[in-house]
C-alpha positions in Angstrom: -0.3 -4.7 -1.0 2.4 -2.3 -0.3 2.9 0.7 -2.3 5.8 3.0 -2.3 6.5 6.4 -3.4 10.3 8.0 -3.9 12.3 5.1 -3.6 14.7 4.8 -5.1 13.9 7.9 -6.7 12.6 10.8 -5.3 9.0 11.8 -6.6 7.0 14.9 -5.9 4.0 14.9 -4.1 4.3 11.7 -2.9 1.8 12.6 0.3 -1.2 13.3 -2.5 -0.2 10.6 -4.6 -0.7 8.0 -1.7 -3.8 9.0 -0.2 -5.3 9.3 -4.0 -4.2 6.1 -4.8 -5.8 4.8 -1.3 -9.2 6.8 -1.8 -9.4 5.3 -5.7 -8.5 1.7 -4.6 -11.0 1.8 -2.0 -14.0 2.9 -4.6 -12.5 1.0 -7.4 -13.7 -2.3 -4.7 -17.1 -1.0 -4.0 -18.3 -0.5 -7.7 -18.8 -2.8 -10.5 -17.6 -5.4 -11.7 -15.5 -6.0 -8.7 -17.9 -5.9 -5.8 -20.6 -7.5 -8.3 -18.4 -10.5 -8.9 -17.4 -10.5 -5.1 -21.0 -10.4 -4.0 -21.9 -13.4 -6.1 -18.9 -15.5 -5.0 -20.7 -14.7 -1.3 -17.0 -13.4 -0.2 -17.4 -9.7 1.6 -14.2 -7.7 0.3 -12.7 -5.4 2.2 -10.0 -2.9 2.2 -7.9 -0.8 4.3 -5.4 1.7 4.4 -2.8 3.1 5.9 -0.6 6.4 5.1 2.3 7.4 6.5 5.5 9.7 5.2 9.0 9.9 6.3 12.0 8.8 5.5 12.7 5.0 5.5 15.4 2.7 4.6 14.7 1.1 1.1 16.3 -1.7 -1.2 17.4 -5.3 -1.4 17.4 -7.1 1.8 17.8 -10.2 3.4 20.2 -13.2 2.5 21.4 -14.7 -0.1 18.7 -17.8 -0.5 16.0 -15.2 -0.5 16.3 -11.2 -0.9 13.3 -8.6 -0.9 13.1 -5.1 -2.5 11.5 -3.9 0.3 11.0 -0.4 2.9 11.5 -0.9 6.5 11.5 2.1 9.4 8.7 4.0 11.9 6.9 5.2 8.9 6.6 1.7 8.1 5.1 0.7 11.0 3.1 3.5 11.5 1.6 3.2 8.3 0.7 -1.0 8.6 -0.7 0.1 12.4 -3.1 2.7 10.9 -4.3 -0.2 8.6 -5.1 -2.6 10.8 
């Protein structure tokens, strides 16, 4: 999953809206009923995240048989290397 703040449309606080968002999707997966039903499918779910801000090039891309909304940029790639 890929989330983005302020594009196309600038938002405040988009640093403490990210990193919120990460720390709540990471408890909402350890408590109930999500890691219960998890736990009794015998699947281990796990989650990670990575933050990074900056400015980044955002919008329809690709060609014309298939065309993303998507962000691309070192921010980017910073933020899919802290991840991983």
């Amino acid at each position: 999953i890929m989330a983005v703040w302020g594009a196309p449309f600038a938002v405040s606080n988009q640093e403490v809206k990210a990193t919120l968002t990460a720390k709540l999707l990471d408890r909402e997966t350890a408590v109930e009923p999500l890691a219960g039903l998890w736990d009794e499918a015998g699947e281990l779910l796990r989650v990670r995240v990575g933050v990074s801000t900056g400015e980044v090039l955002a919008g329809n891309m690709g060609s014309a048989d298939r065309m993303n909304y998507t962000v691309i940029g070192d921010p980017v790639n910073l933020a899919a290397r802290l991840e991983s």
